[in-house]
N, C-alpha and C positions, 0 to 999 in steps of 0.2 A: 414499379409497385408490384408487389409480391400480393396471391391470392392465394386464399383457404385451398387446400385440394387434400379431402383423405381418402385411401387407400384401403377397400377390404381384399385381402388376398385367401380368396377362403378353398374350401373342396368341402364339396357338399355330400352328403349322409351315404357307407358304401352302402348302406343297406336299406330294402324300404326302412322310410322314419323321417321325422324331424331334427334338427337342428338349430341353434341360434347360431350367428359368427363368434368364434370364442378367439381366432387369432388377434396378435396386437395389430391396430388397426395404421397403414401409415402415416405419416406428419400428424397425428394424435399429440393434444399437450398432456406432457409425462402426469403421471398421477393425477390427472382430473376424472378422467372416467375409465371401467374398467376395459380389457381387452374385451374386443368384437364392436365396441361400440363408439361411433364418434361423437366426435363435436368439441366444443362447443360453439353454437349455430341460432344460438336464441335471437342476436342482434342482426340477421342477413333477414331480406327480404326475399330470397330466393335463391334455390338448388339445384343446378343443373346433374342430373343422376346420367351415370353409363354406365351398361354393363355388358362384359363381355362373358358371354355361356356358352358352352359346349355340351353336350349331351353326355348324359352319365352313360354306363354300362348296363344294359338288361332292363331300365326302366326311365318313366319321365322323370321330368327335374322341371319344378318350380319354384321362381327365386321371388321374394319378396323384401317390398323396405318397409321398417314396421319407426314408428315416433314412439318418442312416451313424454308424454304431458305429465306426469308426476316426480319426475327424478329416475325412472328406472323401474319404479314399483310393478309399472301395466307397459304393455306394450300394442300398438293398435297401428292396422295396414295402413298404408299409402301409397303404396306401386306394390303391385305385381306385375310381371313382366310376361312376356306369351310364355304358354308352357314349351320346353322343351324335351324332345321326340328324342327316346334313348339312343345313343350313338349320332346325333345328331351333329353336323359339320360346327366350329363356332361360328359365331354369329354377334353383333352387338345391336345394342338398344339403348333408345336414350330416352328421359322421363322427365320434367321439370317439374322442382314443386316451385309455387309462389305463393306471395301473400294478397299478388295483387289477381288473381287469379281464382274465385274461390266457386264447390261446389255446391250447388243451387239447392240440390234434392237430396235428403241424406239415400246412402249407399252402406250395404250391408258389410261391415269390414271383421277379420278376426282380432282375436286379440292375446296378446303373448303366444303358447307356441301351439295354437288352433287358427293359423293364417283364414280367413274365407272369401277377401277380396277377390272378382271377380277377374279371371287372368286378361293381360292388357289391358287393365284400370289404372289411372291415376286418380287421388284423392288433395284434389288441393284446398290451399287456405292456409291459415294458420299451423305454422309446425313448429314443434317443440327445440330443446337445444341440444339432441342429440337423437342419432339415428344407430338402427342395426338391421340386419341382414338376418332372415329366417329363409330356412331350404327345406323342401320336402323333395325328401326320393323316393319314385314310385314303386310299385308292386315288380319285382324280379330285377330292379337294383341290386349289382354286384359288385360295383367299382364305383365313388366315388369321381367327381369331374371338377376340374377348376372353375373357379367361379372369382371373377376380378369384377370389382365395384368401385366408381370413383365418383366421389360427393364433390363436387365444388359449389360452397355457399357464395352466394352472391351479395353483395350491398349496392342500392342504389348512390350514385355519387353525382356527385360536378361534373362540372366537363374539363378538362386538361387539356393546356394549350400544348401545340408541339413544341416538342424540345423542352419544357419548362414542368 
């Protein structure tokens, strides 16, 4: 049995700034959504997110996973990840969203490319059917840094006999 798994292969802003993911995204289905951004994710019950970051050049670097409930129109946090300390070793992190898993108390989140969730936050519950990857490069950012994200939607199932 083959499962969901996409791919951001991104490099984040050389300069202070933001960013959305604008690369094509991997095992993406061809012409459903545009580059940077996956899915489609609407029918899993859950997302196992990792991300692997390195520290940009001259400044921090802040990754985030932002949903959109609309088709793409708004875009709204859901992970943010620790921030990472410029020139920083890599490093990986991993974030689960669920459906079965939801947050009690709201939390103050950004939206499109004004990120403001709260760094090492995740936002669970209900998530839309596609994700993307927004990056802030801090103040004396001068090199851009690899930034690899890998979605695997989950679906709850049966149980499977071995072999069978």
């Amino acid at each position: 049995m083959s499962r969901a798994c996409f791919i951001f292969n991104e490099t984040s802003p050389p300069v202070a700034g933001t960013a959305a993911s604008s690369q094509p995204v991997q095992n993406q289905a061809l012409g459903y959504l545009p580059n940077g951004v996956a899915g489609p994710m609407a029918d899993y019950d859950a997302v196992d997110v990792v991300a692997d970051l390195v520290g940009a050049t001259g400044g921090t670097l802040d990754v985030y996973v932002q949903l959109s409930p609309d088709d793409g129109n708004n875009w709204y946090d859901v992970i943010h990840f620790p921030q990472v300390l410029a020139g920083a070793a890599a490093a990986s992190y991993q974030a689960p969203l669920s459906n079965a898993t939801a947050t009690t108390t709201p939390i103050k989140v950004g939206r499109n490319l004004a990120p403001a969730l709260a760094a090492g936050t995740v936002v669970n519950g209900a998530f839309s059917d596609r994700l993307r990857l927004v990056m802030v490069a801090g103040t004396g950012t001068s090199a851009g840094a690899s930034v690899t994200v890998r979605v695997q939607p989950q679906r709850s199932g049966g149980t499977h006999s071995p072999g069978g």
